[in-house]
KEKOLLO-874745 format. One line per 8 residues: number of its first residue (from 0); their letters; for each residue x, y, z of N, C-alpha, C. Coordinates in Angstrom, 3 decimals, decimal comma. Layout:
! residues N
NUM> A> X Y Z X Y Z X Y Z  ...
END
This chain:
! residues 273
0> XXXXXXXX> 77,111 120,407 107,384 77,488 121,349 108,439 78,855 121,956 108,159  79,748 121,088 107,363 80,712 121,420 107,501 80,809 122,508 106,740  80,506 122,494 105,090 80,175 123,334 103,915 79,667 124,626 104,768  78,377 124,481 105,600 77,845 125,442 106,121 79,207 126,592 106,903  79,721 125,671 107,586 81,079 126,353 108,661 81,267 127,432 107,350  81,964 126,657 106,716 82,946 127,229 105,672 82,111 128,099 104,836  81,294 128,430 104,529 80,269 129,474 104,217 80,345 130,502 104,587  80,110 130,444 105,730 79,852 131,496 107,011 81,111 132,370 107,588
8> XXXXXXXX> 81,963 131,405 107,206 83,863 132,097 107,707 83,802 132,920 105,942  83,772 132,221 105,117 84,387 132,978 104,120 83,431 134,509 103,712  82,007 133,795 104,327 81,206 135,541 103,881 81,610 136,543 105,229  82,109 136,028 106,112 82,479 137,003 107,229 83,598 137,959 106,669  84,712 137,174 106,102 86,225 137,164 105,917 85,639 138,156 104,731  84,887 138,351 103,957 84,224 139,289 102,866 83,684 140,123 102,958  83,621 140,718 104,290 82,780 141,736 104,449 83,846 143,121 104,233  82,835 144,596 104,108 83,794 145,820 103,861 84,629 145,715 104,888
16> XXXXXXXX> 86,087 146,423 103,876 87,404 146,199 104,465 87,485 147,489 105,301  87,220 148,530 104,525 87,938 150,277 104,907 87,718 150,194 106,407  86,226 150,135 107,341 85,832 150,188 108,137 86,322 149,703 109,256  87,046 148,663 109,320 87,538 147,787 110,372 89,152 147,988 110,311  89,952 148,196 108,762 90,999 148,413 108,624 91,646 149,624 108,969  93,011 149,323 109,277 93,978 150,651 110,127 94,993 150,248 109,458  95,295 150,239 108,176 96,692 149,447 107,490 97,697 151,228 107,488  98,865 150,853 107,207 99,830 152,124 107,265 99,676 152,079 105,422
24> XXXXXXXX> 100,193 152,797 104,580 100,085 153,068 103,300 101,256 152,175 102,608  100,856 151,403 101,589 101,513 149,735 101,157 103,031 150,180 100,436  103,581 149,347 100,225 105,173 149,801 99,792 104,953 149,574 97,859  105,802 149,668 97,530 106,215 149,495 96,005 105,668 148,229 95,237  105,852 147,192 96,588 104,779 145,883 95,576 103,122 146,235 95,930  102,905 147,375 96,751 101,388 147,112 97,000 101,280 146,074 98,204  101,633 145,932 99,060 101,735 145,444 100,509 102,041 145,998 101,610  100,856 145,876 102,457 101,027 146,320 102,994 100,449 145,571 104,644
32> XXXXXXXX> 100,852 145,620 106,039 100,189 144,327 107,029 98,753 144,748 106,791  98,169 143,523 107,478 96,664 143,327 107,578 95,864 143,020 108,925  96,527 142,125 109,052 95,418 141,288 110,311 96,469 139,729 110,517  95,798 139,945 112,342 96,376 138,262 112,649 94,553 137,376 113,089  94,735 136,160 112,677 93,862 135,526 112,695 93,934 134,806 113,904  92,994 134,583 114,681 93,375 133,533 115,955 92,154 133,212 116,330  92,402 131,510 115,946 91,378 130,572 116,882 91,138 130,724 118,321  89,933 131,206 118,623 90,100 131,142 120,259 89,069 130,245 120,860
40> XXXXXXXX> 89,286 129,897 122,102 88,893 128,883 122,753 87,671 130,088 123,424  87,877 130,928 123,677 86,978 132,253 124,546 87,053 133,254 123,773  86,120 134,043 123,101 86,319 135,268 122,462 86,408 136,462 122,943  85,713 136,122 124,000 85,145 137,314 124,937 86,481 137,817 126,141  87,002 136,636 126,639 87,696 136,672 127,583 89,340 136,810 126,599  89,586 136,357 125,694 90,445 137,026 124,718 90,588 138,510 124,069  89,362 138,493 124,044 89,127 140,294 123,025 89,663 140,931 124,199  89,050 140,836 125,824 89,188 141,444 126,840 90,588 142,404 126,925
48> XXXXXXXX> 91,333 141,073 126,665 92,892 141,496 126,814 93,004 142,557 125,707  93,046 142,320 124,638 93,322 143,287 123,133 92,646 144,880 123,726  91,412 144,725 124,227 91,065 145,820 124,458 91,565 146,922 125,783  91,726 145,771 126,975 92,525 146,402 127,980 93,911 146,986 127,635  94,783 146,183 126,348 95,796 146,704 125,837 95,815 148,155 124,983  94,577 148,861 124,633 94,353 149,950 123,828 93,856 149,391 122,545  93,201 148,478 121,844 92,456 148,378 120,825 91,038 148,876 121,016  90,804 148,912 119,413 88,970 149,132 119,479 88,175 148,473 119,119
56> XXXXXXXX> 87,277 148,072 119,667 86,441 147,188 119,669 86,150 147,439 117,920  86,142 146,259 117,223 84,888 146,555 115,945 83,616 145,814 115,833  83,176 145,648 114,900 81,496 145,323 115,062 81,224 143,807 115,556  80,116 143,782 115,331 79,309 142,630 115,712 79,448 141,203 114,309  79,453 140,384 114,639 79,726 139,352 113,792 80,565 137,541 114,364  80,544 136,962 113,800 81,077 135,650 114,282 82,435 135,448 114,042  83,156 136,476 113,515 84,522 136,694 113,660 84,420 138,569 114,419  84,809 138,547 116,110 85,314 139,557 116,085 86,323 140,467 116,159
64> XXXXXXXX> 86,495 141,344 116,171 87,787 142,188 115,483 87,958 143,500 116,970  89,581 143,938 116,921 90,313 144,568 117,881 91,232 144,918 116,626  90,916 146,438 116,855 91,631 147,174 115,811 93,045 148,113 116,355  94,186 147,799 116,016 95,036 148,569 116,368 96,024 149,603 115,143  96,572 150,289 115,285 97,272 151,307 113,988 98,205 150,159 113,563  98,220 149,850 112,284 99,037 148,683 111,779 98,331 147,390 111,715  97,566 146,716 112,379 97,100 145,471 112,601 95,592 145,373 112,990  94,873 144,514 112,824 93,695 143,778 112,905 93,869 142,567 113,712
72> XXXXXXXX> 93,066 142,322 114,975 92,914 141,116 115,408 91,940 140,799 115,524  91,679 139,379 114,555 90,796 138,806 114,493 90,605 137,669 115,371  89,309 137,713 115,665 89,034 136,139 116,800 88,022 135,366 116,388  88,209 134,084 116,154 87,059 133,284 115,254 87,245 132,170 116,307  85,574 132,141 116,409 85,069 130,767 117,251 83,651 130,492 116,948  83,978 129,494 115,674 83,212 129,370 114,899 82,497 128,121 115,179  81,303 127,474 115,186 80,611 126,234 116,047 81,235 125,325 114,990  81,617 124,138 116,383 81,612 122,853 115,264 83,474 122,808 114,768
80> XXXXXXXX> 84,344 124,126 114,931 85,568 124,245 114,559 86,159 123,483 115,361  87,335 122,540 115,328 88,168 121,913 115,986 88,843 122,609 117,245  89,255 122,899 118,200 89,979 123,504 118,807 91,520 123,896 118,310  91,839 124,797 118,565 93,309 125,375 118,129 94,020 124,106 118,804  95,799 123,933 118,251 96,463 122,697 118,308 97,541 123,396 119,247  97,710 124,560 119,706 98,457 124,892 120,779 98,784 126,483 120,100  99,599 127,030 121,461 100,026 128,496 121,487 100,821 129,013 120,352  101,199 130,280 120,178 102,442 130,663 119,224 103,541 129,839 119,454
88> XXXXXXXX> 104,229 129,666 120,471 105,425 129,044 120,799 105,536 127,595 120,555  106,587 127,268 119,633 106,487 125,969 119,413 106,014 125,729 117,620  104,926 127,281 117,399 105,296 127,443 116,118 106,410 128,007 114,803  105,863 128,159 113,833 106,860 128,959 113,480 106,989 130,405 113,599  106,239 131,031 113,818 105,394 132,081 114,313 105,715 132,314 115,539  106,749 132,324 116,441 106,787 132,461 118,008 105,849 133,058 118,570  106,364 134,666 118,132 105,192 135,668 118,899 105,153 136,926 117,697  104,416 137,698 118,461 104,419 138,808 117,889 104,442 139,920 118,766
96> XXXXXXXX> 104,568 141,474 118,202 104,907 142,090 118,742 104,189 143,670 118,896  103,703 144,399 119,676 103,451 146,131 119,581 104,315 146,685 120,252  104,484 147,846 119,988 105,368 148,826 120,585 104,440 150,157 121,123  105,212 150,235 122,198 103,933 151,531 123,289 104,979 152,753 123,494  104,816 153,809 123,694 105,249 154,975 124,034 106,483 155,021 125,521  105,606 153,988 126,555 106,410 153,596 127,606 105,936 152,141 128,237  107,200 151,261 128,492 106,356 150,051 129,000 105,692 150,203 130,077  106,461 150,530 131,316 106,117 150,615 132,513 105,128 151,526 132,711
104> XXXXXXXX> 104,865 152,831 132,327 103,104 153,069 132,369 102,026 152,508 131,879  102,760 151,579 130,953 101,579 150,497 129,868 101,210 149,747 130,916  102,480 149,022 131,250 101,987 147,701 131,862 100,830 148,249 133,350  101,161 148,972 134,006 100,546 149,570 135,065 99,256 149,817 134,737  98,829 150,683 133,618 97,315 150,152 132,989 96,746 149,082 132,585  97,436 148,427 131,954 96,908 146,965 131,613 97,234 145,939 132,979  97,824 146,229 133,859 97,595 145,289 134,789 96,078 145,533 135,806  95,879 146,891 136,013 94,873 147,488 136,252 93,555 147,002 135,898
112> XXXXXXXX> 93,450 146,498 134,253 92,153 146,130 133,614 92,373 144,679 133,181  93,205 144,065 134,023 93,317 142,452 134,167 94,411 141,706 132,892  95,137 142,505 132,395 95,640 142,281 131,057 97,321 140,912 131,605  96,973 139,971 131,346 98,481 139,168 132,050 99,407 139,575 131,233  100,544 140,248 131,825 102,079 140,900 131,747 102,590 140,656 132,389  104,321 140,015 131,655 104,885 139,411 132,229 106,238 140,539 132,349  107,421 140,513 132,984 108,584 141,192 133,042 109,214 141,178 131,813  110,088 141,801 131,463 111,390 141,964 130,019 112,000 140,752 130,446
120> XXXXXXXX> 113,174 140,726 129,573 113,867 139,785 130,081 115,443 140,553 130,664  115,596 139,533 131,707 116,787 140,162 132,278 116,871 141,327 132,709  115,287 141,529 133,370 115,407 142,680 134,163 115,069 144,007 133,226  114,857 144,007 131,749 114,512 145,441 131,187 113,544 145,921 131,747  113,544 147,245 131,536 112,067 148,062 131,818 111,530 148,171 130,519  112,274 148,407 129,574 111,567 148,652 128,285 111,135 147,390 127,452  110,936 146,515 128,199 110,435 145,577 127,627 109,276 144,480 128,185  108,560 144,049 127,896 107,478 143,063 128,638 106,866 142,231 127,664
128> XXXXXXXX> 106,265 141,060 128,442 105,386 139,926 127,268 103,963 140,370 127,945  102,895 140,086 127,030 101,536 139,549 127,864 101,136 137,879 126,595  100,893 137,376 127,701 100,613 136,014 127,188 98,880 135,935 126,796  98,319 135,811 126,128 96,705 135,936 126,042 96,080 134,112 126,742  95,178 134,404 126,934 94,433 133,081 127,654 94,652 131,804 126,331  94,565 132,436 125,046 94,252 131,383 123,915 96,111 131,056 123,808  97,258 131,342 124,101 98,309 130,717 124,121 99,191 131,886 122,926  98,763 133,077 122,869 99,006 133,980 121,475 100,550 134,709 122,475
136> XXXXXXXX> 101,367 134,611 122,114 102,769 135,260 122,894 103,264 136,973 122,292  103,118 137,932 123,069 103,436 139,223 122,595 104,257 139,657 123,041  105,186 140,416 122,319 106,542 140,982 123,252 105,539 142,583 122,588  106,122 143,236 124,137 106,296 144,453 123,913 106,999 145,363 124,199  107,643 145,717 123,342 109,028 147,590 123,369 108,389 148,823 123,197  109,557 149,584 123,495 109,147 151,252 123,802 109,652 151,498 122,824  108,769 152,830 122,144 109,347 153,958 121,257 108,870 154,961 122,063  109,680 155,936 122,621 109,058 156,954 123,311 108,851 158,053 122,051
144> XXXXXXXX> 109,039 157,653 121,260 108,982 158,941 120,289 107,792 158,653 118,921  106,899 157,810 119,168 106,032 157,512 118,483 104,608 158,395 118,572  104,192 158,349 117,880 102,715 159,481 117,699 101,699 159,169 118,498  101,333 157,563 118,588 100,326 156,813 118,692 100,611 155,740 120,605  99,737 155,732 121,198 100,332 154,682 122,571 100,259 153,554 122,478  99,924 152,862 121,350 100,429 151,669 121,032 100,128 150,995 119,359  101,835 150,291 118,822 101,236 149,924 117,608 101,259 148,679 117,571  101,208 147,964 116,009 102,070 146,978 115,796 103,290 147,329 115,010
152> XXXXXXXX> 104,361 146,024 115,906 105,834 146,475 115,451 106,178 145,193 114,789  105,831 143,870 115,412 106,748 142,476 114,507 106,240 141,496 114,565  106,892 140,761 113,886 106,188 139,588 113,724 107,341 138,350 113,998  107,824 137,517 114,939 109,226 137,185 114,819 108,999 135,325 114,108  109,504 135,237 113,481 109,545 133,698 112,905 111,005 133,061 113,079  110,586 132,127 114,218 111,605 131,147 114,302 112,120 129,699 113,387  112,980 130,024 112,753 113,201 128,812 111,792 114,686 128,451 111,449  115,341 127,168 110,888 116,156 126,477 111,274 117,190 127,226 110,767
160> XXXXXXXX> 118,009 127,485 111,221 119,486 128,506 111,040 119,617 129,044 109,055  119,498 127,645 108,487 119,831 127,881 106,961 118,434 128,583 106,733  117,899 128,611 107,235 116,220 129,776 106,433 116,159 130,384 106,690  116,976 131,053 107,612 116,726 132,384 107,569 117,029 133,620 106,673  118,131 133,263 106,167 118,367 133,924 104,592 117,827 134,179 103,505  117,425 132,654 103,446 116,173 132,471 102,580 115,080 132,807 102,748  114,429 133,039 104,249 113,525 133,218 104,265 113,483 134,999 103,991  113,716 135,330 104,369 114,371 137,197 104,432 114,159 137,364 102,957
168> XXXXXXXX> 115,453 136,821 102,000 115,405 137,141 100,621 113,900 136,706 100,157  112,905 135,436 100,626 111,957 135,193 100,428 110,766 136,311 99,921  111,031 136,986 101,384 109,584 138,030 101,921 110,003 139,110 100,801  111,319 139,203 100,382 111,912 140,506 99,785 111,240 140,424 98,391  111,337 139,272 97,742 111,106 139,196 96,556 109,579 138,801 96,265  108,838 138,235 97,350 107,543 138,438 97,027 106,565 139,372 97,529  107,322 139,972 98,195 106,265 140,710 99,054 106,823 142,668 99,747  107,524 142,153 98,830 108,658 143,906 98,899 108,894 144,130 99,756
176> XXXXXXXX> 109,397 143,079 101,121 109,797 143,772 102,353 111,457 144,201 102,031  111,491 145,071 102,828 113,103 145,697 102,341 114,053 145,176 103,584  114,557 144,705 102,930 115,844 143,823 104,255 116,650 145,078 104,926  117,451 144,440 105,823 118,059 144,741 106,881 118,431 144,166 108,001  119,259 145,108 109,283 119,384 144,289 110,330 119,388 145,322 110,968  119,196 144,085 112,662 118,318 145,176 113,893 119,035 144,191 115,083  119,478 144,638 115,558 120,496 144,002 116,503 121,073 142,681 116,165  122,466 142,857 114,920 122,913 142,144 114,410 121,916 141,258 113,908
184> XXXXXXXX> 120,881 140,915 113,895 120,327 139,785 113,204 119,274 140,735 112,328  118,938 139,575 110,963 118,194 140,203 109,589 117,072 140,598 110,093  116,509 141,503 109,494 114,956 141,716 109,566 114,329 142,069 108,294  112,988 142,239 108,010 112,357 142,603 106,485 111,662 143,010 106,894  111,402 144,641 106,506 110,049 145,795 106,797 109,024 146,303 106,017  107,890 145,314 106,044 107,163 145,694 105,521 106,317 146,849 106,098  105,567 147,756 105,202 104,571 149,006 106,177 103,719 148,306 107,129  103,429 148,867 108,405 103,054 147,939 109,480 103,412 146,905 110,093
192> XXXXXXXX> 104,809 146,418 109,890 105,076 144,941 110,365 106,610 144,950 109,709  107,606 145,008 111,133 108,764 144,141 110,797 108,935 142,416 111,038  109,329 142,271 109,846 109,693 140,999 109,937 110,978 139,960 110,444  110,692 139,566 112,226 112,251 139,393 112,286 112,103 137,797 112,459  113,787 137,714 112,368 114,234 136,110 111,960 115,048 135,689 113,775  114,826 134,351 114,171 115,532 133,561 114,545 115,985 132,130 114,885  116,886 131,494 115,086 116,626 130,521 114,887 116,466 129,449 116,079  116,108 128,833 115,640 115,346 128,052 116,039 116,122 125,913 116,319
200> XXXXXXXX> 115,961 125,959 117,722 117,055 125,004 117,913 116,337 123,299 117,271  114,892 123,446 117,487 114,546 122,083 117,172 113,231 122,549 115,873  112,813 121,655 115,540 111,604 121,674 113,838 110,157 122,291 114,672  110,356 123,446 113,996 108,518 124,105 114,444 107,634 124,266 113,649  106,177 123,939 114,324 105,111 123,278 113,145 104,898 124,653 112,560  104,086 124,357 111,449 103,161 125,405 110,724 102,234 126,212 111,850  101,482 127,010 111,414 100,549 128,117 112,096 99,476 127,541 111,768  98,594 126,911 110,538 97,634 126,601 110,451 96,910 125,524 111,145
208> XXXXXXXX> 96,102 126,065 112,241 95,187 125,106 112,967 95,433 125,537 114,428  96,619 126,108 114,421 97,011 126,613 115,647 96,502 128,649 116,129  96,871 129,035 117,360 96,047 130,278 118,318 96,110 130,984 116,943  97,426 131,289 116,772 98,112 132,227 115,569 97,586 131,519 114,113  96,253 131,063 113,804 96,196 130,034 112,654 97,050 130,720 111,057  97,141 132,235 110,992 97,428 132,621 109,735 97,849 134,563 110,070  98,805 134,852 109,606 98,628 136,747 109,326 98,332 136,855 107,861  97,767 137,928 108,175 96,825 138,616 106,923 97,445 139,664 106,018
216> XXXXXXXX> 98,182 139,768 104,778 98,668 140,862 104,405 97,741 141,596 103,130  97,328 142,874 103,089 96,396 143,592 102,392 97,277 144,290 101,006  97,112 143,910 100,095 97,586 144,021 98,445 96,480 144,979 97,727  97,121 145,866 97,067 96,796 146,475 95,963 95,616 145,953 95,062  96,424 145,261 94,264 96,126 144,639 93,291 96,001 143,021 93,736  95,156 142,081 93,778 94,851 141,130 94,031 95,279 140,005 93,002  94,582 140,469 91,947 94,764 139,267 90,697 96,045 139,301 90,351  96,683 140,718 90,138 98,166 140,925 89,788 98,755 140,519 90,956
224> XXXXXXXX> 98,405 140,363 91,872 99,688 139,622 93,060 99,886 138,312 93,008  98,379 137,826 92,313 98,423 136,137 92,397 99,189 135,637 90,993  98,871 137,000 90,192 100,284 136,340 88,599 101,439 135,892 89,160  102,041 137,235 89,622 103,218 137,333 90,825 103,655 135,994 91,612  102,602 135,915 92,598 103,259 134,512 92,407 103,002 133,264 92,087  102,569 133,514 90,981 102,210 132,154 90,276 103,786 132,369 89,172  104,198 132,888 88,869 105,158 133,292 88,304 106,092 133,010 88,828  106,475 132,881 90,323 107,686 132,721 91,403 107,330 131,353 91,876
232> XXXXXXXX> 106,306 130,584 90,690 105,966 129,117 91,784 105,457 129,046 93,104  104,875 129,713 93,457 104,006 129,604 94,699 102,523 129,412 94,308  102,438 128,465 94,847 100,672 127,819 94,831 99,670 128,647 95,766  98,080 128,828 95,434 97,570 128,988 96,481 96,768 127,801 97,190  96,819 128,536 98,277 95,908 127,296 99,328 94,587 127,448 98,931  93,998 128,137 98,808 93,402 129,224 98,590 92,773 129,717 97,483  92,088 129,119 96,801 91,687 130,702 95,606 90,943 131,929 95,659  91,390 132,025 94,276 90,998 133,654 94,259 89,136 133,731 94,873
240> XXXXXXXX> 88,727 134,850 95,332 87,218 134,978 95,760 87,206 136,684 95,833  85,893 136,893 95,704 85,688 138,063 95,448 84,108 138,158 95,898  84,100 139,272 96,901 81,895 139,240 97,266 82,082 140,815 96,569  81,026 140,067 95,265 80,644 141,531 94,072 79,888 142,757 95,114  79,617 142,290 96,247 78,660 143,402 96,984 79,453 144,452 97,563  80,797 143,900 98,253 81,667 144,958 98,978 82,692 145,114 98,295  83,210 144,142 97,172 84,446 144,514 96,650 85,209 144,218 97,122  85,019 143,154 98,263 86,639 143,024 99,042 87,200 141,184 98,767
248> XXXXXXXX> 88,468 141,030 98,111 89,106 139,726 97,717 89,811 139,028 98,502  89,818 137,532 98,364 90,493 137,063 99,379 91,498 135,698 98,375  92,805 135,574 99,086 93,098 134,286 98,803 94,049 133,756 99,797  94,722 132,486 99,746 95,463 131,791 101,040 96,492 131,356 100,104  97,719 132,000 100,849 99,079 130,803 100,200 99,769 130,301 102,239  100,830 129,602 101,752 101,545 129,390 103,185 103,254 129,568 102,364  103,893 130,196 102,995 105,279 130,357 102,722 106,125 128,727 102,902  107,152 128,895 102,264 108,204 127,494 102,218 108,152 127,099 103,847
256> XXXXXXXX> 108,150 128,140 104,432 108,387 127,596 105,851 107,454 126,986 107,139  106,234 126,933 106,373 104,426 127,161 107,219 103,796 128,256 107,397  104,312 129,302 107,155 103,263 130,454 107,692 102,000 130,705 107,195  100,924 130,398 107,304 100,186 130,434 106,424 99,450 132,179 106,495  99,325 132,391 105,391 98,788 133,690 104,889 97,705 133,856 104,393  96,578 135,306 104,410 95,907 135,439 103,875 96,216 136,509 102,603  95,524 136,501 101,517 96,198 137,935 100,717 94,958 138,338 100,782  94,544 139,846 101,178 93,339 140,536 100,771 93,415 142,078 99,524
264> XXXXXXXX> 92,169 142,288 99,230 91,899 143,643 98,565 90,975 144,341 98,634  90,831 145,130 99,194 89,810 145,889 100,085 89,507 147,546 99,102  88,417 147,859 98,784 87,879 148,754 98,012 88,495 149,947 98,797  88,791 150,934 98,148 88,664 152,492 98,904 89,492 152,559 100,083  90,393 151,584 100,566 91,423 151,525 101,390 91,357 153,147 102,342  91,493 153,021 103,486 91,964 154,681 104,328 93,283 154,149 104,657  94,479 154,721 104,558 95,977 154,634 105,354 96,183 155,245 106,710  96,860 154,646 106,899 96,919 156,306 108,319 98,549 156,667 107,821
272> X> 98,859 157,945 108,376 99,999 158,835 107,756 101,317 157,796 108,161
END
């Protein structure tokens, strides 16, 4: 049964990429975001939220998918899978993040179609959480000057004061995010997904097994990413796989710090501008 599970996730996880994908166009290493993965306890009553938030529904299958400009959310509730080991918070992975055109008309729709939203902190308007039923934590900010009414904007990883440097220079050198800072503290921007740092007062577990089990980043070149880092000493969790039918590759590493990752390569890629 178990073999069977694992069958069935990995020919899902293989199916055509273009169709379901909304990636922004990849940077200089060929990276570019992908997808967040999340164990859910309810699929239905989870997707709910993604969709009351402005996603689109995608197809039919035992992993389903909520497509937003920048990101993929995936929901797997697969028979026989263990239950998730708790929420973002508490991981390393806190939360994550979209950005909407305006909060306060957002939230007013999504409270409308049952979506739980919580206040900014300290009173902002331009800011709000919605907490999902499966324990997944989202902050969301305004760009009033964005094209689109809602994207993805971050991804925040909490980790112990000395990693965050490291971790930053980390993402930089394997994964071409281009450093910086965003209200005094570092960040790394990859296309579709900033990457921000903070720290973190006590030891937070890995992502794997947990709501947030893994994010997904979509590569160019597949085999040449895995030289890459096999070259920089990074192991995969993961090997290389490939379904000859759609063309689309998969492999798993987890960063020094737990995050665990998927790397994909998806035939005929569409970007959005």
């Amino acid at each position: 049964m178990k073999k069977l599970i694992s069958a069935l996730w990995l020919a899902s996880s293989l199916t055509a990429g273009a169709a379901w994908a909304q990636p922004y166009a990849p940077n200089e290493a060929g990276v570019t975001m992908g997808h967040w993965h999340l164990n859910s306890r309810d699929v239905e009553a989870n997707k709910k939220v993604f969709l009351g938030m402005g996603g689109t529904e995608g197809g039919p299958g035992p992993l389903q998918r909520v497509t937003f400009p920048g990101v993929v959310v995936i929901l797997n509730q697969q028979a026989g899978a263990p239950p998730a080991t708790g929420g973002t918070i508490g991981s390393v992975v806190n939360h994550v993040g979209f950005i909407v055109q305006n909060v306060q008309e957002s939230v007013a729709k999504w409270k409308a179609a049952g979506v739980p939203v919580e206040p900014g902190n300290n009173g902002r308007l331009d800011q709000a959480y919605v907490t999902t039923p499966d324990g997944l934590r989202i902050e969301i900010l305004e760009n009033k000057n964005q094209n689109v009414p809602i994207r993805h904007e971050h991804v925040h990883f909490f980790l112990p004061e000395a990693a965050i440097a490291q971790s930053q220079a980390w993402y930089g050198k394997i994964f071409g995010a281009k450093a910086s800072v965003r209200n005094n503290a570092p960040v790394a921007d990859i296309p579709g997904v900033q990457l921000r740092f903070n720290k973190a007062d006590t030891a937070q577990v890995p992502t794997k097994g947990r709501t947030l089990d893994h994010i997904g980043f979509d590569v160019t070149d597949l085999q040449g990413f895995i030289k890459k880092l096999e070259a920089n000493g990074v192991k995969l969790d993961r090997p290389y796989s490939k379904n000859e039918q759609s063309g689309v590759a998969l492999a798993f590493i987890t960063d020094p710090w737990g995050t665990y990752i998927e790397l994909n390569e998806r035939p005929k890629p569409v970007y959005l501008p």
